[in-house]
C-alpha positions as CSV (number, residue, x, y, z in Angstrom):
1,X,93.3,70.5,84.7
2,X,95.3,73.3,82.6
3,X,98.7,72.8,81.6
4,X,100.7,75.6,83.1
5,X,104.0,75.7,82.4
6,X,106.8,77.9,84.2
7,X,109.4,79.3,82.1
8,X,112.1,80.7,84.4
9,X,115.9,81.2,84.6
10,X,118.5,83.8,85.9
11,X,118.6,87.1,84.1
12,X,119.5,87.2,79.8
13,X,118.8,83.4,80.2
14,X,116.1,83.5,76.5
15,X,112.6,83.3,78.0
16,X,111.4,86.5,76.2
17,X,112.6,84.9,73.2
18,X,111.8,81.8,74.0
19,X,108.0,83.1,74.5
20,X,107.7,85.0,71.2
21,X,109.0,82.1,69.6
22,X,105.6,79.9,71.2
23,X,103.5,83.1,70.1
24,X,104.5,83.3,66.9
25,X,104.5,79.7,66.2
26,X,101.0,78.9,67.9
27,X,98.8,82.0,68.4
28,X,95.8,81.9,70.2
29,X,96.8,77.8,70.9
30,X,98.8,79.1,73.7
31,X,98.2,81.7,76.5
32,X,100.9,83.6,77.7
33,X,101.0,85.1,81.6
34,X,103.7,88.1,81.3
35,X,106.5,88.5,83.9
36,X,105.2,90.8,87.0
37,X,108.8,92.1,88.1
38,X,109.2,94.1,84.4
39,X,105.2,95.4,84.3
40,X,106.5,96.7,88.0
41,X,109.7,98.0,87.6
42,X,108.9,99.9,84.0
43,X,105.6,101.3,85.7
44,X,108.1,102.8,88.5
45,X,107.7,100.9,91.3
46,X,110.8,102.2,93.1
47,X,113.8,99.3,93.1
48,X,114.5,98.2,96.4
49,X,117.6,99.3,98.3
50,X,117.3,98.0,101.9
51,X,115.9,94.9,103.2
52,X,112.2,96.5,104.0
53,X,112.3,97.5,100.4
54,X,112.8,94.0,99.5
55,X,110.6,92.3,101.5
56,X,107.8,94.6,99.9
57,X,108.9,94.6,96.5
58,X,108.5,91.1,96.3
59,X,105.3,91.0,98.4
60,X,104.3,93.1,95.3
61,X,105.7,90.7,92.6
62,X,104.2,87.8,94.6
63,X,100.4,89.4,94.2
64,X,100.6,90.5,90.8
65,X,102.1,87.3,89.4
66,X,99.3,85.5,90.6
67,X,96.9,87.4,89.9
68,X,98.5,87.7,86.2
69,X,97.9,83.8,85.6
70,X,94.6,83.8,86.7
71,X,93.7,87.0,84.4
72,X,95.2,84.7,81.7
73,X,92.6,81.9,82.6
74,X,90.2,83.3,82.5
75,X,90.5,85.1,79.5
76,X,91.2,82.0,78.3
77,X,88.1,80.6,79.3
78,X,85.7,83.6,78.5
79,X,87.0,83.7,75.0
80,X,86.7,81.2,71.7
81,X,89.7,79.4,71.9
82,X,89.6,76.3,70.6
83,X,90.4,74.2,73.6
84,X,90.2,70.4,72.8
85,X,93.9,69.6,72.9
86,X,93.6,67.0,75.3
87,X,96.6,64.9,76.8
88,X,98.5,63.1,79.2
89,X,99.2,66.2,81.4
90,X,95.6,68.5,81.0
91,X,93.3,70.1,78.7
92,X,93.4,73.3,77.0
93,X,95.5,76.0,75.4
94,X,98.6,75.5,77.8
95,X,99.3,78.8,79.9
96,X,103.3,79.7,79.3
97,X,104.3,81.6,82.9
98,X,107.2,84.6,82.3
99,X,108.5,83.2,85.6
100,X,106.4,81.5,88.4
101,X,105.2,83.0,91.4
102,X,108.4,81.1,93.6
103,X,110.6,83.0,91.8
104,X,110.8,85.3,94.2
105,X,112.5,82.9,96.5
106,X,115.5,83.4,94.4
107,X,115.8,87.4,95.4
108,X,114.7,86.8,99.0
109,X,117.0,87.2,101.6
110,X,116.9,84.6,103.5
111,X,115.2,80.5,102.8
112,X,112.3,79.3,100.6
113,X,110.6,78.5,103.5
114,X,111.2,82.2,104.8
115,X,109.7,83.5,102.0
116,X,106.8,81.3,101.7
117,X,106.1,81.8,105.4
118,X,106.1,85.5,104.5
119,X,104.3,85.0,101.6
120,X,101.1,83.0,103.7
121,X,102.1,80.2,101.1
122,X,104.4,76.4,101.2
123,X,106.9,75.6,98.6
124,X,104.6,72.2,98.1
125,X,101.4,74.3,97.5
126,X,103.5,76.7,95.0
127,X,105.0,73.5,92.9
128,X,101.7,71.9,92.8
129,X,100.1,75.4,91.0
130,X,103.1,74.2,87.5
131,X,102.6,71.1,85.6
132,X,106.0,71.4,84.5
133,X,109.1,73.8,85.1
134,X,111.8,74.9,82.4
135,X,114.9,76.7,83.5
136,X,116.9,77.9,81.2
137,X,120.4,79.3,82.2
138,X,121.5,82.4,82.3
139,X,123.9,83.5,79.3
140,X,125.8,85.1,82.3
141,X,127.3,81.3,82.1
142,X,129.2,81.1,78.7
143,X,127.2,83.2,76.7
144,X,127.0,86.7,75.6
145,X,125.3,89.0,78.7
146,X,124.2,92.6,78.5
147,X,122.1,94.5,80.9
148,X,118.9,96.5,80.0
149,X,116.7,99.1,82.2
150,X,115.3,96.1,83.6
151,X,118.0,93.3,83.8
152,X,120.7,95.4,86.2
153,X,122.8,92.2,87.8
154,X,126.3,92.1,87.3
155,X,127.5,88.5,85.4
156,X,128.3,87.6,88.9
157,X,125.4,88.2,90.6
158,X,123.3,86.8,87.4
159,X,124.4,83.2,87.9
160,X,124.1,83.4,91.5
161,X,120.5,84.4,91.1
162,X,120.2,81.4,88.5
163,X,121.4,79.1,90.9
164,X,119.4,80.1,93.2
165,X,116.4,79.8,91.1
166,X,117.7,75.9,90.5
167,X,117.2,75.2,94.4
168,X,113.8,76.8,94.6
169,X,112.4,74.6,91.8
170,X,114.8,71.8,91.4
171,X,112.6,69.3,93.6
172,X,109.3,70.1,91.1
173,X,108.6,66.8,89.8
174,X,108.5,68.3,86.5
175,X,111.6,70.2,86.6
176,X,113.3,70.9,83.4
177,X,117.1,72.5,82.9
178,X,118.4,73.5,79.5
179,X,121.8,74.4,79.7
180,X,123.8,76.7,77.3
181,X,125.2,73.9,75.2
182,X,126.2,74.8,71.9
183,X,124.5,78.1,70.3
184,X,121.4,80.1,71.1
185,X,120.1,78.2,68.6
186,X,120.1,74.6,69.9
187,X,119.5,76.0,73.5
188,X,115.9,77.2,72.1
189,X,115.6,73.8,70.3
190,X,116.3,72.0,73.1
191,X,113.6,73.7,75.1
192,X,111.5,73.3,72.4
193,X,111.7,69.8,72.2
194,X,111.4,69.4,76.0
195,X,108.5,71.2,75.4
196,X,106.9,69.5,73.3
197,X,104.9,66.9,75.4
198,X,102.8,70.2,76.4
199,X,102.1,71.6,73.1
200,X,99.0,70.8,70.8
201,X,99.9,68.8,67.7
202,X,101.7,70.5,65.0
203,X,98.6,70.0,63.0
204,X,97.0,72.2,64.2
205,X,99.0,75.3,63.3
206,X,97.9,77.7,61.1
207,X,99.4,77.2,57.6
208,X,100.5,80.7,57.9
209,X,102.3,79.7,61.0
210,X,104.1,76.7,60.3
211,X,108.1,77.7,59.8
212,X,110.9,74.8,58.6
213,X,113.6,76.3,61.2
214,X,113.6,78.7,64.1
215,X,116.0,80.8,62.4
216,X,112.4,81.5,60.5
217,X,110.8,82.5,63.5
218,X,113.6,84.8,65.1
């Protein structure tokens, strides 16, 4: 089985960063799947205003993010990736997920289970699609926070969407929070190192790749 790992959190929470960092560090070791609410939003699909806009918007986010993993699968497979990093939890180049396809839930209005009925899906069948889940918080919470064309939620509404992003994937057996504790720094070697049971070994970076700090990599 693949590793595929969900990288998720409210809005200005570091998983852009966060995924450039496990680019530039491991290349073609990894595979990324990008985040289907930005290739959406920045292609114009319209934002949504009343409840019918909602309900399709994330029908639409729901689709493409799916389909978005399993482009990056089979890319994956079809190309010449090395992919004999065997361990505890799967083989292959691990696929990094710019949010999982439950993250919808979070912007629904109404349950998980609502959304998952809409959605012709179960919160059980979703979890068991991750090996693991990292949520990292929003920097709405004690950190610096600035909307872009993309991000438009005010602070407010920014860590209620990150807790509501805790309660759709807080009961993954593989759930991982990573708190703003100390500076942007340590919260992106925190994840790092939570990471870490689902990378390949360091040895096999490229030379060209290997940095002493992340400060390097930034």
């Amino acid at each position: 089985m693949q590793i595929r790992i969900v990288l998720t959190g409210g809005p200005s929470a570091g998983k852009t960063t966060l995924l450039d960092l496990l680019n530039k560090q491991y290349g073609h070791l990894v595979a990324v799947a990008p985040e289907a609410a930005s290739i959406l939003f920045r292609g114009g699909f319209p934002r949504p205003v009343t409840l019918d806009d909602r309900v399709h918007t994330q029908r639409s986010i729901y689709a493409l993010q799916k389909e978005l993993e399993l482009q990056s699968i089979e890319r994956q497979a079809q190309s010449a990736v090395d992919r004999s990093f065997p361990n505890e939890h799967g083989n292959g180049a691990p696929l990094f997920c710019d949010r999982g396809a439950l993250d919808g839930a979070a912007y629904w209005n109404g349950t998980v289970k609502e959304f998952c009925f809409a959605m012709g899906t179960s919160i059980e069948r979703e979890h068991s699609r991750y090996t693991a889940v990292l949520h990292l918080q929003t920097a709405a919470e004690g950190m610096g926070y600035t909307n872009t064309d993309v991000r438009t939620e005010t602070p407010a509404e920014a860590q209620e969407l990150d807790r509501r992003i805790g309660e759709v994937w807080s009961r993954h057996p593989n759930y991982i929070f990573i708190g703003n504790n100390g500076t942007f720094i340590d919260k992106l070697n925190s994840a790092l190192t939570a990471l870490k049971p689902y990378l390949p070994d360091a040895e096999a970076i490229e030379p060209r790749r290997r940095y002493a700090t992340i400060g390097d990599l930034i």
